[in-house]
C-alpha positions in Angstrom: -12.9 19.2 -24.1 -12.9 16.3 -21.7 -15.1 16.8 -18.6 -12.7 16.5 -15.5 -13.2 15.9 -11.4 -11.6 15.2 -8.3 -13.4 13.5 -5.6 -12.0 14.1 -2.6 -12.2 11.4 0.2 -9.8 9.6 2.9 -10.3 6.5 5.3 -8.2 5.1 8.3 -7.8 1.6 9.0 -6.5 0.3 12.4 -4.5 -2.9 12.4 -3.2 -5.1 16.0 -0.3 -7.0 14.3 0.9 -9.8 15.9 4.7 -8.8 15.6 6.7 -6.1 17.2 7.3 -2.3 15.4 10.6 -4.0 14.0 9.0 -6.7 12.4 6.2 -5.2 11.2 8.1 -2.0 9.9 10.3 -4.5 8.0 7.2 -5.8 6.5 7.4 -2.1 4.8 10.5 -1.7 3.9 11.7 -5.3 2.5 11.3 -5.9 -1.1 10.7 -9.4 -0.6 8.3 -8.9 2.5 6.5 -6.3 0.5 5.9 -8.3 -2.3 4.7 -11.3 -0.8 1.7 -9.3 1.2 0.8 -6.6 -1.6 0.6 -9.3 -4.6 -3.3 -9.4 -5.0 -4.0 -10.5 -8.5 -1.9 -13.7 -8.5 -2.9 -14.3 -12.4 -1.3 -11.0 -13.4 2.3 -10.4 -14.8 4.3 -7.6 -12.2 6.6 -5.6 -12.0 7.7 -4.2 -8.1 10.8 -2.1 -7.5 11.5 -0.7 -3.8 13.7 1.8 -3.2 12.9 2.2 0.5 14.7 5.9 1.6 13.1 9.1 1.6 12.7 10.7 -1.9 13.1 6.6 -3.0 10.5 5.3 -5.3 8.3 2.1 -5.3 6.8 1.0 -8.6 4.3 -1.6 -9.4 3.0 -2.7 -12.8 1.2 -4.7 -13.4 -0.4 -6.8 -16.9 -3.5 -8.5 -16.7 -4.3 -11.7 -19.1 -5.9 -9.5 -21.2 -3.1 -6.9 -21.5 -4.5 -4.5 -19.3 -1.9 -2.5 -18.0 -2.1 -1.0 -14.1 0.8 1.0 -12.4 0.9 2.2 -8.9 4.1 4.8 -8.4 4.6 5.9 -4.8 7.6 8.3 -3.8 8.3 8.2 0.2 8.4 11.5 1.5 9.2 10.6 5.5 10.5 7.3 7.0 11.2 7.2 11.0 11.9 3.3 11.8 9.6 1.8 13.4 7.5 4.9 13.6 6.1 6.2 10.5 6.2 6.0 6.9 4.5 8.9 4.4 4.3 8.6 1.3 2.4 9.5 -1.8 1.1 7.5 -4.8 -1.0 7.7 -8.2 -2.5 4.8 -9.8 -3.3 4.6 -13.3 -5.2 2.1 -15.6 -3.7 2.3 -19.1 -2.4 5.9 -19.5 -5.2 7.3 -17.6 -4.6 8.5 -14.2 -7.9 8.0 -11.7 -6.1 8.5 -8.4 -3.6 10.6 -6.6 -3.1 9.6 -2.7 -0.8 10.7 0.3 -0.5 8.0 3.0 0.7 7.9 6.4 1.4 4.7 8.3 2.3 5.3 11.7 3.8 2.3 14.4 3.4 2.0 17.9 3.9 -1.2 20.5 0.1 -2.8 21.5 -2.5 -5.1 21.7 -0.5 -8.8 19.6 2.7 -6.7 19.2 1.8 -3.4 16.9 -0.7 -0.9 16.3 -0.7 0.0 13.2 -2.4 3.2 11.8 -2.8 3.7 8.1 -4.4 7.2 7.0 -5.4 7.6 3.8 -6.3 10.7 1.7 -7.2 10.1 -1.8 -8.5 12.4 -4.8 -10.0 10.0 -7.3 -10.2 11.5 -10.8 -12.8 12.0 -13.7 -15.5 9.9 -12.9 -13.5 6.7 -11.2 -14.5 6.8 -6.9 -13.5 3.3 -6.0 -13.5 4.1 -2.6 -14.9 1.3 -0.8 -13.1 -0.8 -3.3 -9.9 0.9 -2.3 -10.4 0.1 1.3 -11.5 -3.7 0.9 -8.2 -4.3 -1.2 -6.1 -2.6 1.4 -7.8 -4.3 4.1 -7.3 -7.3 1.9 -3.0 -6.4 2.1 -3.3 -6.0 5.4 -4.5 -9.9 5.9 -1.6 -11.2 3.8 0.7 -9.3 5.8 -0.8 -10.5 9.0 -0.5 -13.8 8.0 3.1 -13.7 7.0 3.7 -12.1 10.2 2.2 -15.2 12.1 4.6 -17.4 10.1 7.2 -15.5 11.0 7.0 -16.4 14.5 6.3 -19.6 14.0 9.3 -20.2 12.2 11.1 -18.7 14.9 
């Protein structure tokens, strides 16, 4: 019998975007938006659907060089525009499942256009606790997406 765990953990990270609730919402809910900032192992092959409603489904897969397979599958529970987005995800390496997460983004106008709250609560599974790895690569999204942002105005 396989020895199994759940490490229970969750983190917050604060975001001032430098676009109004609109724009940065959109950022959320446009495929092509969504792509462009989540897209963090260029040298992979992916996969992204985005079926942005409540009960919709996102999928990412994606195949390493080496043939490595990783999926993230998130189903969103709650979308308010402009407001809040919940949702929950698992994230497996192969067929092996090492997290389970439920997320809650929340919008509000301040500071270089949008606050942005992201809450995270996260059970990583059977010996995988990436945590601080989680939060660096989120962090790392969250830089892309501010930077297309910027671009955004610029172009306007």
């Amino acid at each position: 019998m396989t020895d199994r765990s759940a490490v229970h953990t969750s983190f917050t990270i604060v975001r001032d975007m430098p676009a109004s609730p609109a724009a940065v919402f959109r950022a959320w809910s446009d495929p092509v938006a969504k792509r462009r900032w989540t897209e963090c192992h260029p040298s992979m092959l992916r996969e992204h659907v985005l079926d942005f409603r409540p009960g919709g489904l996102e999928l990412n897969r994606m195949t390493g060089p080496d043939g490595a397979v990783f999926v993230v599958e998130a189903r969103f529970i709650e979308i308010l525009p402009e407001q809040r987005i919940i949702y929950a995800y698992d994230y497996l390496v192969g067929e092996r499942r090492t997290s389970v997460s439920l997320v809650t983004v929340e919008f509000a106008p301040g500071g270089r256009g949008t606050r942005m709250v992201f809450t995270e609560q996260v059970a990583f599974l059977d010996g995988y606790d990436e945590r601080e790895e989680r939060i660096h690569g989120t962090n790392e999204g969250f830089d892309r997406m501010d930077l297309d942002l910027q671009a955004a105005l610029t172009r306007q």
